[in-house]
C-alpha positions as YAML, in Angstrom:
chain: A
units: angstrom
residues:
- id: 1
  name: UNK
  ca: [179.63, 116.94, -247.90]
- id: 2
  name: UNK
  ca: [178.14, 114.34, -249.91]
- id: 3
  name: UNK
  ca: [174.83, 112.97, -249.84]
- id: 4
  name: UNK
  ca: [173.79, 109.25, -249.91]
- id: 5
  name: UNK
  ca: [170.91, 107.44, -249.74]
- id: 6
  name: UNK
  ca: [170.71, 104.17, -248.03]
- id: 7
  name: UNK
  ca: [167.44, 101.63, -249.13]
- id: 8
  name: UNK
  ca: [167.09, 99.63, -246.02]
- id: 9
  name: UNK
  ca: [165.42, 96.18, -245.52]
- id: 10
  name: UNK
  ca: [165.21, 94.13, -242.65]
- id: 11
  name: UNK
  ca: [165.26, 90.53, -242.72]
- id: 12
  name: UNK
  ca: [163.32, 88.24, -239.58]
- id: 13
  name: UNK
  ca: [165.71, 88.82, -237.27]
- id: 14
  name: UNK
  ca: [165.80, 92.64, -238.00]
- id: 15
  name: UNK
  ca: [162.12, 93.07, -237.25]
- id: 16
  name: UNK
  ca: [162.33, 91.03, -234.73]
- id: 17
  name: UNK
  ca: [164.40, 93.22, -232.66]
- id: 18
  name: UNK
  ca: [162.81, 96.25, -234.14]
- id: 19
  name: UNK
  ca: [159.56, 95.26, -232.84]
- id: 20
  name: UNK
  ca: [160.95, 94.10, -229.22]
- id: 21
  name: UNK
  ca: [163.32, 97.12, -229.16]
- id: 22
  name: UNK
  ca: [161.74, 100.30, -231.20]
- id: 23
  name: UNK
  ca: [164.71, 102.51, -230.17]
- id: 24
  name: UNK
  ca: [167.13, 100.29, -231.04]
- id: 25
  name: UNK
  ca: [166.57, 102.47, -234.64]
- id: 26
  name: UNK
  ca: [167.79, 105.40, -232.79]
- id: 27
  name: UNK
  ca: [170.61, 103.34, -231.49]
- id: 28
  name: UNK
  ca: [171.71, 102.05, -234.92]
- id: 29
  name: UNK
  ca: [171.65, 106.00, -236.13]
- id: 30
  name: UNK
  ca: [174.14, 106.77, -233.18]
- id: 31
  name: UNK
  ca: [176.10, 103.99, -234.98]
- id: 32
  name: UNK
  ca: [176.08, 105.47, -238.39]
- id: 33
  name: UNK
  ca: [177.16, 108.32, -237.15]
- id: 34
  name: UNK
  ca: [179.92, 107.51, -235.25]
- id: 35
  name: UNK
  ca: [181.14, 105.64, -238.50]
- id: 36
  name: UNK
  ca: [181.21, 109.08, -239.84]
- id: 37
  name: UNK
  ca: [178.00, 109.90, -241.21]
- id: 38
  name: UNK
  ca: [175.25, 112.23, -240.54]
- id: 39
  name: UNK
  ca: [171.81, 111.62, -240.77]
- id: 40
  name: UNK
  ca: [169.48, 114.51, -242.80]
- id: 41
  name: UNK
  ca: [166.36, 112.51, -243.05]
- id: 42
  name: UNK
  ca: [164.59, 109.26, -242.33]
- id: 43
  name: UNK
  ca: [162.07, 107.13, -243.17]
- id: 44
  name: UNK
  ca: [159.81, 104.41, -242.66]
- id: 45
  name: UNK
  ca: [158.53, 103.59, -245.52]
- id: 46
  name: UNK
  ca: [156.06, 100.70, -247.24]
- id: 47
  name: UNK
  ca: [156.94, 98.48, -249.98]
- id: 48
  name: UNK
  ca: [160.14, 96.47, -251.09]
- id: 49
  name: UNK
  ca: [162.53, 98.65, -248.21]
- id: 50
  name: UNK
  ca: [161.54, 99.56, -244.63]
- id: 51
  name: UNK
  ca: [163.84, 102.51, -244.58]
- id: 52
  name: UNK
  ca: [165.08, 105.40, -246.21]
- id: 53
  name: UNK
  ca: [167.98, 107.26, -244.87]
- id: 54
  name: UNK
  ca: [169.24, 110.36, -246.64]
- id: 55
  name: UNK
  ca: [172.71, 110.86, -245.08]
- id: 56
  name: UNK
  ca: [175.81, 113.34, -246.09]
- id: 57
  name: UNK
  ca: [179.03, 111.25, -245.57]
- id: 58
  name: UNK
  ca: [183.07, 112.47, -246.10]
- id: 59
  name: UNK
  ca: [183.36, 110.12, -249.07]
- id: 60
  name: UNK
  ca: [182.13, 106.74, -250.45]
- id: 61
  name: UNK
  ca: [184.74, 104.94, -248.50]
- id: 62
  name: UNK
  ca: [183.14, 106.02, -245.84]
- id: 63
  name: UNK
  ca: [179.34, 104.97, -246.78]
- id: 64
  name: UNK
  ca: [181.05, 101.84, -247.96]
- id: 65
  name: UNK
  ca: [182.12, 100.83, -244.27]
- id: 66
  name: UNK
  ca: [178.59, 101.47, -242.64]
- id: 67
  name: UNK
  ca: [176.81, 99.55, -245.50]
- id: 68
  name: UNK
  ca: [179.27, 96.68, -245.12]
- id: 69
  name: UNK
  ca: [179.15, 96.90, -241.19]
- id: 70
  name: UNK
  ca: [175.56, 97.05, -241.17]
- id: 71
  name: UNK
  ca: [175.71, 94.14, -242.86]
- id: 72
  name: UNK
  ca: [177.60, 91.84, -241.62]
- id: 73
  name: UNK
  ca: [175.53, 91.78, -239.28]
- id: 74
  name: UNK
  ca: [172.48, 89.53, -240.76]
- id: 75
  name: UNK
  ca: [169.63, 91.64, -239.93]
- id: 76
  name: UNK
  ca: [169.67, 94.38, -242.59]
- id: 77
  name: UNK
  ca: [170.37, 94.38, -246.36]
- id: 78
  name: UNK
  ca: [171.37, 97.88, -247.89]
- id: 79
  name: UNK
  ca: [171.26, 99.25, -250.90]
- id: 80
  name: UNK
  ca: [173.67, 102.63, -251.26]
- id: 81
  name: UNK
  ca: [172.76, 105.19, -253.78]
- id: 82
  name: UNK
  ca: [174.94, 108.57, -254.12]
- id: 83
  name: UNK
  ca: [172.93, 111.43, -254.46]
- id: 84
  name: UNK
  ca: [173.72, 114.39, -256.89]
- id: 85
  name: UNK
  ca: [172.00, 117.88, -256.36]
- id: 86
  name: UNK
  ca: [169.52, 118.61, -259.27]
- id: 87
  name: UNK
  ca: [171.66, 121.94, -259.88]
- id: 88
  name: UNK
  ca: [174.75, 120.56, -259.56]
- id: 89
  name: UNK
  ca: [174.14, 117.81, -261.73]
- id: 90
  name: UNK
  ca: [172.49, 120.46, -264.16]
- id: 91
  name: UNK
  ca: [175.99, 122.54, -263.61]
- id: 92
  name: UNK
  ca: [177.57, 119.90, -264.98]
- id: 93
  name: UNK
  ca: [175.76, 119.35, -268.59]
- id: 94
  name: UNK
  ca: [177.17, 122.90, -269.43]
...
């Protein structure tokens, strides 16, 4: 399946909840993966993003829904990179 990688930042509102609600970060993951993901690996993380999640996905369609959904909803702002394998990327130069 492919892998994704999903740059997370919360806005106010976000950490906000985050802060009243810690597992509401678990909750959100449920989410994802009900949308049709599933979660490898993730992050908290300091800097310009709060969050890294490494995720394998059916297809960008897919990844493409949970970014929008997630969203929508005003707290978090996404950025959705697709992930290539160092060997299979190397496989491919050939």
């Amino acid at each position: 399946m492919p892998t994704y990688i999903l740059l997370s930042s919360l806005n106010p509102g976000g950490l906000e909840t985050l802060k009243e609600r810690p597992d509401r970060l678990k909750e959100v993951n449920q989410e994802l993966e009900r949308m049709g993901a599933k979660i490898k690996e993730q992050y908290a993380v300091l800097g310009p993003f709060d969050f890294v999640t490494i995720l394998e996905a059916p297809d960008n369609e897919t990844v493409a829904k949970i970014s929008v959904g997630m969203g929508a909803r005003g707290t978090v702002r996404i950025q959705t990179l697709a992930a290539i394998p160092v060997e299979s990327f190397i496989e491919s130069l050939r």
